[in-house]
C-alpha positions in Angstrom: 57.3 81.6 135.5 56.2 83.5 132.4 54.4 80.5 130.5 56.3 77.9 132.2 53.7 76.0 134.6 55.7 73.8 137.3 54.9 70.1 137.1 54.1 70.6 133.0 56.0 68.9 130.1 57.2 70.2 127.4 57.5 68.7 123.9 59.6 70.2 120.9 58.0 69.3 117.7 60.4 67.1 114.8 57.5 67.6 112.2 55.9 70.1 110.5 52.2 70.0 110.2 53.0 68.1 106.3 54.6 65.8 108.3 58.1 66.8 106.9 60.9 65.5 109.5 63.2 68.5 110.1 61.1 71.5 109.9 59.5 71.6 112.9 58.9 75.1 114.5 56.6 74.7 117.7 57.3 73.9 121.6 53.6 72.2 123.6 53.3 72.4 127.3 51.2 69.4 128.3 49.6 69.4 132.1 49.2 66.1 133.8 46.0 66.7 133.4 46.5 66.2 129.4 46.0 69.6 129.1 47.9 71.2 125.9 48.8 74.8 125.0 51.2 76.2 122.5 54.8 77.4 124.1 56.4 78.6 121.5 56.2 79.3 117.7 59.9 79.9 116.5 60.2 81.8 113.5 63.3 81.2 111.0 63.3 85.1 111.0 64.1 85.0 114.5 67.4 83.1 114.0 68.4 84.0 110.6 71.8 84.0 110.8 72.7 82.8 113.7 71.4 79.1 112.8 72.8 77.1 109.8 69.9 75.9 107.8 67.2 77.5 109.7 64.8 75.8 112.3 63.6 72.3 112.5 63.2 71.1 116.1 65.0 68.0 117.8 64.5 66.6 121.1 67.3 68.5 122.3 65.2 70.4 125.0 65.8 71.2 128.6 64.5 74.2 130.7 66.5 75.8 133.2 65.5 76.8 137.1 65.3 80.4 136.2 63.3 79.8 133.0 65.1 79.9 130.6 64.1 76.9 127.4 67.2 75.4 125.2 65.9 73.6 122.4 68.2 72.2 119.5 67.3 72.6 115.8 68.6 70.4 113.0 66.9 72.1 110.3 65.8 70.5 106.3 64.2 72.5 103.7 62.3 69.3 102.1 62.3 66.5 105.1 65.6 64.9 103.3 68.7 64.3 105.2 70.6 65.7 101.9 69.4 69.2 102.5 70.3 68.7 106.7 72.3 72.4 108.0 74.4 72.2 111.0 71.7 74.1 113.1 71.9 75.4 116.4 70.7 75.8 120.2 67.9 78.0 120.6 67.4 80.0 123.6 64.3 81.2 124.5 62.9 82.7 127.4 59.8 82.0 130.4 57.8 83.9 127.7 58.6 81.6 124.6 60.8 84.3 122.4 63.7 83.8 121.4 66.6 85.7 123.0 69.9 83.8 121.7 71.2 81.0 119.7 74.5 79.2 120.2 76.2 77.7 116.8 79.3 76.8 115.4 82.2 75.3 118.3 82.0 71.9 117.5 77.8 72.1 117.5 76.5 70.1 114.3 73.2 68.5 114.3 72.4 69.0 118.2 69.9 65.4 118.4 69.2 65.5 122.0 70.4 67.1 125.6 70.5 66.8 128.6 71.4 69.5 131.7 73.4 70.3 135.4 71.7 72.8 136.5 72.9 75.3 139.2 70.5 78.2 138.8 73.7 81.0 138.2 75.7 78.5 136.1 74.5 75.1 134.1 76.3 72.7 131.5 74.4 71.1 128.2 75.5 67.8 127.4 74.5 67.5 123.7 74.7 65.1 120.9 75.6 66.0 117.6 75.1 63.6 114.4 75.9 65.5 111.1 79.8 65.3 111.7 81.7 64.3 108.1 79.8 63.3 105.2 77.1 61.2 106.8 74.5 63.4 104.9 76.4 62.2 101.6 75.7 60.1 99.0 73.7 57.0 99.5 72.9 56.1 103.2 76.3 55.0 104.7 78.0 54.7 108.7 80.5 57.4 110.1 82.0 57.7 112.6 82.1 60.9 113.6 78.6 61.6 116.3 80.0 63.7 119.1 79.0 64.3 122.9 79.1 67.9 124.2 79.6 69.8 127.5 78.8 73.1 126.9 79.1 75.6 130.0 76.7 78.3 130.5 76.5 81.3 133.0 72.4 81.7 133.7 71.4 85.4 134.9 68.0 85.7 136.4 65.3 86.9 133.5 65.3 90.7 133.5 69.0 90.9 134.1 70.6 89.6 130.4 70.4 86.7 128.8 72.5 83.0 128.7 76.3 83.1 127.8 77.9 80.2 126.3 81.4 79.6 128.1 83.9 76.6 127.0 82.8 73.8 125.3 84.5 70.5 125.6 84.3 67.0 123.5 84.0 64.3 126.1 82.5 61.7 123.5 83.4 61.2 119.9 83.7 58.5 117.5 79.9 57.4 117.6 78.4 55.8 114.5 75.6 58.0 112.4 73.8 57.7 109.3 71.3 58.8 107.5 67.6 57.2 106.9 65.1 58.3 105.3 62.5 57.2 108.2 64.3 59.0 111.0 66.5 61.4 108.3 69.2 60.8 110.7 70.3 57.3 113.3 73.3 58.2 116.0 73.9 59.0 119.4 70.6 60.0 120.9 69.5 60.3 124.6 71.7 61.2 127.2 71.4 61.3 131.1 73.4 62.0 134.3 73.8 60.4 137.2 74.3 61.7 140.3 78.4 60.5 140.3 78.9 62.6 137.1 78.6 59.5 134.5 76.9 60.3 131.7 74.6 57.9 129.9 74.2 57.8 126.2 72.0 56.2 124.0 74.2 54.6 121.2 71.3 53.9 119.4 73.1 52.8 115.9 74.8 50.0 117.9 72.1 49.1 120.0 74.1 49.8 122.9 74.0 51.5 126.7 77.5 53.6 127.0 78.8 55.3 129.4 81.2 58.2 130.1 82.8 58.8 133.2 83.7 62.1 134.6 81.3 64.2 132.0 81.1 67.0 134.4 85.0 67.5 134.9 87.1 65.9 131.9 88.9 67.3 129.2 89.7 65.0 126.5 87.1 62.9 124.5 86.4 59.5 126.5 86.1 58.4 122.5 82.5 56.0 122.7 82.6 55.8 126.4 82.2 51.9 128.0 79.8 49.5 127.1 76.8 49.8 129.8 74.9 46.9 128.2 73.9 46.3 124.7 71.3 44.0 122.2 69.6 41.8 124.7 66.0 43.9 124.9 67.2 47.1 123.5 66.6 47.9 120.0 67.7 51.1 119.1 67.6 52.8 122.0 66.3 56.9 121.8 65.4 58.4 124.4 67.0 58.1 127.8 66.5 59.3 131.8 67.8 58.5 134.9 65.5 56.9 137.2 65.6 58.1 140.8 66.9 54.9 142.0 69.8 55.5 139.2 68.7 53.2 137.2 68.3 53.8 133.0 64.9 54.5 131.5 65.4 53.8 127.3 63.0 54.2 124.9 63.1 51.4 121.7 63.1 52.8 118.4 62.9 49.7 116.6 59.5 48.2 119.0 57.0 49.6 121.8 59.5 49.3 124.6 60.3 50.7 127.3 63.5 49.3 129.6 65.2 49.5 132.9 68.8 49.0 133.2 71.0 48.7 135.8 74.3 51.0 136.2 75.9 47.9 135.8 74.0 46.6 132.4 71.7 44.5 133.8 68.4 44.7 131.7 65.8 44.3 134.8 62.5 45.0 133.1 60.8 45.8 129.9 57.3 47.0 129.6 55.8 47.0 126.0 53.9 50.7 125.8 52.8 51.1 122.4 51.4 47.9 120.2 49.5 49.6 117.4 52.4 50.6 115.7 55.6 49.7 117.4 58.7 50.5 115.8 59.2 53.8 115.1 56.6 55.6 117.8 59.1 56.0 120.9 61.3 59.3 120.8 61.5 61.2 124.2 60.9 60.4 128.0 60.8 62.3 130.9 60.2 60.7 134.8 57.2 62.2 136.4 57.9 64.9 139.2 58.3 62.3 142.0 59.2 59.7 140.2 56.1 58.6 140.3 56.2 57.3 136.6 57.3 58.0 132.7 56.2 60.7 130.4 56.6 59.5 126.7 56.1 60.2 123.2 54.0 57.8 121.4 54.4 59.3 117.6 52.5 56.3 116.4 49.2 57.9 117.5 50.9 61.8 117.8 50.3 61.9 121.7 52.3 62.2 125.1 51.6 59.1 127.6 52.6 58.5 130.8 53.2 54.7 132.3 52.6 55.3 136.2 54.7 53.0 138.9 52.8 50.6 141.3 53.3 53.0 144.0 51.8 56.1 142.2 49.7 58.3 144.2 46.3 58.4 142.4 45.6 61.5 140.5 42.6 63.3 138.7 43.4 63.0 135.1 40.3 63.8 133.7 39.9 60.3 131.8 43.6 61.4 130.0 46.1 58.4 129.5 
């Protein structure tokens, strides 16, 4: 649809092209064939307004059956945590404008997402990290990181545009801070399973947590129950839900990748990235199939994929 290609990944720049963390402005699509063409451009014209602070892309990205692309921005005039704004979700359509922002109602630093999706209607679960004064001062720990549900009724494209409907806490309490090598540390990835628990990426206490009911509650499960935590994680980012259920987390402190069990057992880790290690794992996404993992390697600025045994061979035109 529009730009979209089915099968394709798309990755929402953190970075500028100085480098500068928080002032990213671009979406790729990347074919499994390696592959790469520009998405989306978003300019802070497009949003002004309507997006405290501007635009500086997160990982908070998720497209939507009927095309639609939601990509969170936690914008920074200078790469510093100190001149962080609350930001926003962007909406943009199969075509890569943008069409809508959502901002304000408990949004504040959206860091990553996840979705439901059921074509007329879908639900964001987002993570927020700029809650109190955690942009304050000296780098310091609060308490404050938040877990969304936002409800959204989806038209087709053509016939209006996404509306934001209630918005719920059903995590709070997680610890955040800001760093000057990540600009901010908190709850991160998020996925859900098929029994409506919601997985998040603690990644400040090197924990798994989960929270049950995310599809249906209405008070904050507070910082949800320990999954699993230290062992083989270290500082878990990114997160997805394996088709067998299982957890998919991506290290922030090594080149790690990790399976874990629903019930915390830490089954297998697989080091992906040696050159540089810490630092170079963000997002994942499980190949269509679930064939395999699609991930970020920041150390060398590409998109990877680590393919199960049971893969299917493909033609990747020599492309890891």
């Amino acid at each position: 649809m529009g730009l979209l290609k089915r099968g394709h990944v798309l990755i929402s720049n953190f970075n500028n092209s100085k480098n500068s963390q928080g002032t990213g402005t671009t979406i790729v699509q990347v074919s499994p064939q390696g592959t790469l063409t520009l998405f989306a451009q978003i300019d802070p014209g497009a949003v002004a307004g309507r997006c405290p602070g501007g635009v500086g892309l997160t990982t908070a990205l998720a497209v939507l059956r009927r095309g639609w692309v939601i990509v969170g921005s936690l914008p920074t005039s200078d790469g510093m945590s100190a001149t962080a704004g609350a930001g926003c979700l962007i909406v943009l359509n199969s075509a890569g404008h943008v069409v809508e922002t959502f901002h304000g109602g408990g949004i504040n630093g959206p860091w990553d997402m996840t979705t439901l999706d059921a074509e007329d209607h879908a639900w964001l679960f987002v993570t927020n990290v700029l809650n109190g004064d955690v942009t304050k001062g000296p780098p310091h720990v609060v308490h404050q990181g938040t877990v969304l549900r936002i409800e959204l009724e989806v038209p087709e494209q053509g016939e209006g545009i996404p509306a934001r409907g209630p918005t719920a806490i059903i995590g709070s309490g997680f610890a955040e801070t800001a760093d000057p090598g990540a600009l901010v540390i908190g709850p991160t990835g998020v996925g859900l399973a098929t029994d409506g628990t919601l997985y998040v990426a603690d990644s400040l206490n090197n924990r798994i947590a989960a929270i049950p009911h995310a599809l249906t509650r209405q008070t904050s499960a507070s910082t949800g129950v320990d999954v699993s935590f230290n062992g083989a994680l270290n500082g878990p980012l990114g997160l997805a839900i394996a088709p067998n259920g299982h957890i998919i987390t991506a290290n922030a402190s090594d080149g790690n990748l990790m399976e874990t069990t629903p019930a915390g057992s830490q089954i297998a880790v697989k080091t992906v990235e040696t050159a540089t290690g810490a630092g170079s794992l963000f997002g994942i996404a499980i190949v269509p199939g679930g064939h395999g993992v699609y991930f970020v390697d920041d150390g060398d600025n590409t998109v990877k994929v680590l393919e199960s045994k049971d893969a299917p061979e493909r033609d990747d035109g020599g492309n890891d």
